[in-house]
C-alpha positions as CSV (number, residue, x, y, z in Angstrom):
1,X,-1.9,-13.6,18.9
2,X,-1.2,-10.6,16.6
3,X,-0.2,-10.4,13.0
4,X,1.6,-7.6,11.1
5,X,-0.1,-6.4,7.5
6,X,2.3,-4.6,5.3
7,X,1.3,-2.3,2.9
8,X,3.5,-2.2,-0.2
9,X,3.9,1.2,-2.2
10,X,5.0,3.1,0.3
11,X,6.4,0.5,2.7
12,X,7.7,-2.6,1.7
13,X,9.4,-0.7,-1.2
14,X,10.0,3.0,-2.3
15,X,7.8,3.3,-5.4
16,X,5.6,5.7,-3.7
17,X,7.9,8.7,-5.1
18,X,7.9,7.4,-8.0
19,X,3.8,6.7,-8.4
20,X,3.2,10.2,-7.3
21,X,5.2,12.0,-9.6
22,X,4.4,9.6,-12.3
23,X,0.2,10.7,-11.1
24,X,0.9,13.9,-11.1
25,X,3.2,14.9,-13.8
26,X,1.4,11.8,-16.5
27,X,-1.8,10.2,-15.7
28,X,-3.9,13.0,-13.8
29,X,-3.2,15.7,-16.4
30,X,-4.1,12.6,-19.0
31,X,-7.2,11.7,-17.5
32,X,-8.7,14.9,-16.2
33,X,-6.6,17.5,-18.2
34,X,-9.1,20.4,-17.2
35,X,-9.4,19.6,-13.6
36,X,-6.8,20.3,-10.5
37,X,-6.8,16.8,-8.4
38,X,-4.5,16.2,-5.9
39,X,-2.4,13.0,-6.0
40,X,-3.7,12.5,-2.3
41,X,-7.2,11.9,-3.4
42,X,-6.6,8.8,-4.9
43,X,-3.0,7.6,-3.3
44,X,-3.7,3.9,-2.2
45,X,-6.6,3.1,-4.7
46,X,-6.3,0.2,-6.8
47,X,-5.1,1.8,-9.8
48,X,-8.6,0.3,-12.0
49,X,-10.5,1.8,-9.2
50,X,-8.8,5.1,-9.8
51,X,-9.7,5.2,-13.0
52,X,-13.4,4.5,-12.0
53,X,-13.3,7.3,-9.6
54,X,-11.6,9.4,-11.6
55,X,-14.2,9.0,-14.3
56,X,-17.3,9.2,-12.4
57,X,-16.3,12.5,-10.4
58,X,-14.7,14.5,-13.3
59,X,-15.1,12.6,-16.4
60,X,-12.1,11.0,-18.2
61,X,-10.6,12.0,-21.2
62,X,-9.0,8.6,-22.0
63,X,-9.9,5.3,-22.1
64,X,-10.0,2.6,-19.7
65,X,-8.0,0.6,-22.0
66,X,-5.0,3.7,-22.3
67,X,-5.2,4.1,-19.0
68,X,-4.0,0.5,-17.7
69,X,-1.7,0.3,-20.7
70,X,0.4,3.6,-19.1
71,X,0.2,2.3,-15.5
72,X,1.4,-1.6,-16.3
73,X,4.2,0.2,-18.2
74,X,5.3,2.3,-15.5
75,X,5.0,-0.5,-13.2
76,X,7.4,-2.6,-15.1
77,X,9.9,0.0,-15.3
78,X,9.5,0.9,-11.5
79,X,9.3,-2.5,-9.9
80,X,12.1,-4.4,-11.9
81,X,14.4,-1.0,-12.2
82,X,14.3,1.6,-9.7
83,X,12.8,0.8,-6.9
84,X,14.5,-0.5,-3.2
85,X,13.2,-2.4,-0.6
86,X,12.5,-0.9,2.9
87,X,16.0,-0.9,5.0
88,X,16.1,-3.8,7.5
89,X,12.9,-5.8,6.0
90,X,14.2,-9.2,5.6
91,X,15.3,-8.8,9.2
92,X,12.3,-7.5,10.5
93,X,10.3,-9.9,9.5
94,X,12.5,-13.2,10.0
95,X,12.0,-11.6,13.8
96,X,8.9,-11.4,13.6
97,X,9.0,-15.3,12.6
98,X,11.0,-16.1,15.0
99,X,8.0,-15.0,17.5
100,X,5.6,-17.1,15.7
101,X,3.7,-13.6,14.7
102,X,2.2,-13.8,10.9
103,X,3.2,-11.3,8.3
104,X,1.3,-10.4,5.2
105,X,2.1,-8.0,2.5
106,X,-1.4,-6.2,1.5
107,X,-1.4,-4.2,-1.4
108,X,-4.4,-2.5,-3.4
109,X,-1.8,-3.1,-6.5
110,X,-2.3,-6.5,-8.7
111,X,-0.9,-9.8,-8.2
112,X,1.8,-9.1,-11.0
113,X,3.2,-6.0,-10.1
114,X,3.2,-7.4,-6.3
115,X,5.3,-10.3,-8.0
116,X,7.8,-8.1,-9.7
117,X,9.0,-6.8,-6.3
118,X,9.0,-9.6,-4.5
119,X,11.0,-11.6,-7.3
120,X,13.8,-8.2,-7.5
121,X,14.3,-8.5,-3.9
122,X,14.2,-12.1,-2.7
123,X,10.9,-11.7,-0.1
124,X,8.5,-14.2,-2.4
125,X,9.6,-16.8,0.4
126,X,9.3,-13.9,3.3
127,X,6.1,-13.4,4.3
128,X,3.3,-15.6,5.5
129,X,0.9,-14.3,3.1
130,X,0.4,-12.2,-0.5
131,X,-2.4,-10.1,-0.6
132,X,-3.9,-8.3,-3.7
133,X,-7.0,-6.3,-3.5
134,X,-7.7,-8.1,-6.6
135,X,-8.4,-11.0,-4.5
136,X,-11.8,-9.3,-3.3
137,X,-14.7,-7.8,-5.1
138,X,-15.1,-4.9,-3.4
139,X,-14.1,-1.7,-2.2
140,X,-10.8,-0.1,-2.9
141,X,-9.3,2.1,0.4
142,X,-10.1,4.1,2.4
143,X,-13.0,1.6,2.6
144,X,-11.5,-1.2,5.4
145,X,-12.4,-4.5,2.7
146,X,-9.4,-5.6,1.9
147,X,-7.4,-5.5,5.5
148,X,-10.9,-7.0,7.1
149,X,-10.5,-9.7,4.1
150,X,-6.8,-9.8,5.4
151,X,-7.2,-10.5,8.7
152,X,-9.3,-13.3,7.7
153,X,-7.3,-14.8,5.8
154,X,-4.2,-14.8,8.6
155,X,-6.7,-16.2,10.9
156,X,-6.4,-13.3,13.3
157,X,-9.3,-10.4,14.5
158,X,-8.3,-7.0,12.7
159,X,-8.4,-5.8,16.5
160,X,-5.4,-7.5,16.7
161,X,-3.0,-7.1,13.7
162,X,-0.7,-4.1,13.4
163,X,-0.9,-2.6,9.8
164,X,1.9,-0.7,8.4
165,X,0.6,2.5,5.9
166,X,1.8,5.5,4.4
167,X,-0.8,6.7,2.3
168,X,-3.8,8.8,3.8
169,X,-6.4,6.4,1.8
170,X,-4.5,3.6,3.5
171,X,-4.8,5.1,6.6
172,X,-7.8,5.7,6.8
173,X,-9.0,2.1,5.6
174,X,-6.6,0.3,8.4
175,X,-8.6,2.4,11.1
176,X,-12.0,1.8,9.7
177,X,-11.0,-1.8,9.6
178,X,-10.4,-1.7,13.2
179,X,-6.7,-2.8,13.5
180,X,-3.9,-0.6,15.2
181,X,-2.6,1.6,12.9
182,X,1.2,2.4,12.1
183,X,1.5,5.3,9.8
184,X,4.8,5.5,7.9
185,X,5.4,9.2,6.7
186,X,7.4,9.8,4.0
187,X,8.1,12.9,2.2
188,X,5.8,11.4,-1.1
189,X,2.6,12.7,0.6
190,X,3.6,16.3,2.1
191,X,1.7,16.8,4.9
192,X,-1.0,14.3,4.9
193,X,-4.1,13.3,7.6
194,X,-2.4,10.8,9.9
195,X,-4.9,11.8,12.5
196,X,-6.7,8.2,12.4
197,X,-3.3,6.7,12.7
198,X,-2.3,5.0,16.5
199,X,1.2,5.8,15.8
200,X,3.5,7.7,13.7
201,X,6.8,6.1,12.4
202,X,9.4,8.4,10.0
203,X,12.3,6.0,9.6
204,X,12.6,2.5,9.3
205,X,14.6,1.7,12.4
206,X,11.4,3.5,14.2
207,X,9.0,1.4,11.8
208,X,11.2,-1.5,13.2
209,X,10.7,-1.1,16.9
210,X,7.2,0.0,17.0
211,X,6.6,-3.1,14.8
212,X,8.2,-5.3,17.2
213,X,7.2,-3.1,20.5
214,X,3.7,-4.0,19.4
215,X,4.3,-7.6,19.0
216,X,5.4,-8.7,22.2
């Protein structure tokens, strides 16, 4: 039996674009106005846990409290207004379904901004499970917690769900969590390390079949 994990930002729905530009243009000059981090570096992070990072490596210059105030209100905006969905989701995974093969959308984002998308574009009833790295204490990506606590939850061995990720952090974590890895590029992160992925995906109709390919 296999199972398919979805990220989110990235993959289920466009917002990646948006999240870098809004990291790289807001909320890195905000936090660490004196210091030249790339966007890559923390892509994928639950956004507390960026903060964290942030703060221990370089030393913020906000507070914590700013800091989530500016990301849930770019998240409203972005989720309710401008994002879309992949192309060709709700068929994908109503195949997928139909094969008896589990689907979970895993996100390092919270359970309310996960809800915002899912509400906008009619998947709250689509996949099997909804999974916030908020659920877990521990790690945010590119450690492997929250897809090992993933897989656990579906009931199936990381060995043998397909994970679908675009961000290098993601990546990265998917590998290390043993599962086969489907890296969705898109133009967001430039010219990333895919090198841990298993495959390499840079539409959706190719997202599509390799999903499916790999769920026979």
């Amino acid at each position: 039996m296999t199972a398919v994990l979805f990220d989110m930002d990235g993959v289920v729905v466009n917002s990646e674009d948006y999240w870098v530009d809004f990291q790289r243009e807001e909320i890195l000059p905000a936090v660490v106005p004196d210091e030249d981090v790339d966007v890559a570096e923390v892509s994928g992070m639950n956004f507390r846990d960026i903060y964290d990072y942030l703060d221990e490596e370089y030393g913020a210059a906000i507070s914590r409290e700013e800091f989530v105030q500016q990301f849930n209100e770019a998240a409203e905006e972005l989720y309710t207004e401008r994002v879309e969905a992949l192309d060709g989701l709700h068929d994908l995974l109503a195949m997928l379904d139909e094969r008896g093969v589990p689907s979970a959308l895993v996100s390092s984002s919270p359970h309310d901004w996960i809800g915002m998308a899912l509400e906008r574009f009619d998947l709250a009833d689509e996949f099997d499970y909804v999974i916030s790295a908020d659920d877990i204490d521990a790690a945010s990506k590119p450690a492997p917690d929250v897809f090992e606590y993933a897989a656990a939850e579906v009931g199936v061995p990381a060995a043998e769900c397909v994970v679908v990720e675009d961000s290098e952090n993601g990546i990265e974590a998917a590998d290390r969590a043993g599962t086969t890895v489907v890296a969705y590029r898109i133009a967001a992160h430039g010219d990333i390390d895919r090198s841990a992925a298993d495959e390499i995906v840079d539409s959706p109709g190719e997202l599509r079949e390799r999903v499916l390919a790999l769920t026979e």
